[in-house]
C-alpha positions as CSV (number, residue, x, y, z in Angstrom):
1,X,31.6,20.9,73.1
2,X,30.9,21.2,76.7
3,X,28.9,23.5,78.2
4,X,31.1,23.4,82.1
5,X,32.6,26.9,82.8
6,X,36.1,26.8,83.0
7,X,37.6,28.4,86.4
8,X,38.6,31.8,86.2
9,X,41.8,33.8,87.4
10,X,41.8,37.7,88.2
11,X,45.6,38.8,86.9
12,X,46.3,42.5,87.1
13,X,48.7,44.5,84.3
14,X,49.4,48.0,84.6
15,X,47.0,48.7,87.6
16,X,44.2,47.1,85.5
17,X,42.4,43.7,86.4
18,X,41.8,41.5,83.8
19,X,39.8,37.8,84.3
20,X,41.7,35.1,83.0
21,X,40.3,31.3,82.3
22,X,42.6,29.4,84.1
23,X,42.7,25.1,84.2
24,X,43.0,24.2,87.9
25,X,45.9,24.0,89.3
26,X,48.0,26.1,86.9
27,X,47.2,29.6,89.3
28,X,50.9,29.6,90.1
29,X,51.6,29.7,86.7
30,X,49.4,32.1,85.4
31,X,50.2,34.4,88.6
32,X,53.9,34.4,87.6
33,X,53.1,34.9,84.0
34,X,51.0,38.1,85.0
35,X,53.8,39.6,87.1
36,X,56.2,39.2,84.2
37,X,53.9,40.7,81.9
38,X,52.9,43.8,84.1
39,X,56.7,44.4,85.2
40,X,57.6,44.5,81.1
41,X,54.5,46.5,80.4
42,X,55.3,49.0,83.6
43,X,59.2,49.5,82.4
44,X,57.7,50.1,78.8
45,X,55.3,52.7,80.2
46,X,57.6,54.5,82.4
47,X,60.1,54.6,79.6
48,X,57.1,56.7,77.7
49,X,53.8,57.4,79.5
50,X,52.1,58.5,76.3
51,X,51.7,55.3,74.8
52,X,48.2,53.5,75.4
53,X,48.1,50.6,77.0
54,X,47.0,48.1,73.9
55,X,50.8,49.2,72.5
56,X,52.5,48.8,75.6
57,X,51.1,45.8,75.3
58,X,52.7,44.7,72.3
59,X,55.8,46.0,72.7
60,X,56.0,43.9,75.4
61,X,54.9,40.7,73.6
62,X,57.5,41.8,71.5
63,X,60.6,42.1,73.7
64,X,59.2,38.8,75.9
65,X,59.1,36.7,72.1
66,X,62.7,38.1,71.4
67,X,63.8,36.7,74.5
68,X,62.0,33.8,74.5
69,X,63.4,33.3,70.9
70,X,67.0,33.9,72.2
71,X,66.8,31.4,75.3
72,X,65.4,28.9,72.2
73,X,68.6,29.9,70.0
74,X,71.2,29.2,73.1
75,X,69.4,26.0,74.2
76,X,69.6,24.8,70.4
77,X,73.2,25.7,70.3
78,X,74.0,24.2,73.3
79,X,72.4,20.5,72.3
80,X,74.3,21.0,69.3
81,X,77.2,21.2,71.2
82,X,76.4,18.8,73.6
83,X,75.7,16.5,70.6
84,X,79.2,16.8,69.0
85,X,80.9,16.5,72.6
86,X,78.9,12.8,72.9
87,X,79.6,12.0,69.4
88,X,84.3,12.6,70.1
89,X,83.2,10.8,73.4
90,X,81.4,7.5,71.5
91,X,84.3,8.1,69.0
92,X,87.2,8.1,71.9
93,X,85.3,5.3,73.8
94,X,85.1,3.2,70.6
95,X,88.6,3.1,70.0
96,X,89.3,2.2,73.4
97,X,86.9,-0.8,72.8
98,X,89.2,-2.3,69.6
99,X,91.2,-5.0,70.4
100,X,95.1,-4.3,70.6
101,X,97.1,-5.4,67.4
102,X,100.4,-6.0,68.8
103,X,102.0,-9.6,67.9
């Protein structure tokens, strides 16, 4: 195991910082990530300010994995489709291939 600090990131969600280990050159990545995060977690909160901020949290782990899980669904789908629409065009393009049978 190495004993080399890994670089660090500052992120801020709901008003709070928070320091994030962060592998060179993925900033932009984290920093987009944050903002997502923090603009679920503030539409959760202004929805209801009562809630603490470890289940706003959550909730919005939750609604982020349902959509990720949704964009997963229709990208699935759509390679399925895209799969049978290569397999009719193989299938077309094969017959095309077969020598005529006229005498």
């Amino acid at each position: 195991m190495s004993n080399a600090k890994r670089p660090t990131k500052e992120i801020t969600l709901l008003g709070r910082g928070y320091i994030i280990a962060c592998d060179t050159g993925e900033e932009a990545k984290l920093d987009r990530a944050a903002r997502y995060l923090d603009r679920a977690m503030q539409g959760i909160n202004a929805q209801s300010s009562v809630l603490g901020s470890e289940r706003i949290a959550i909730m919005a782990a939750l609604n982020i994995t349902h959509e990720l899980l949704e964009a997963m669904d229709e990208h699935r789908a759509g390679e399925a489709n895209l799969n049978r629409l290569n397999d009719r065009l193989e299938r077309a393009l094969a017959k095309t291939r077969q020598p005529s049978r006229h005498p």
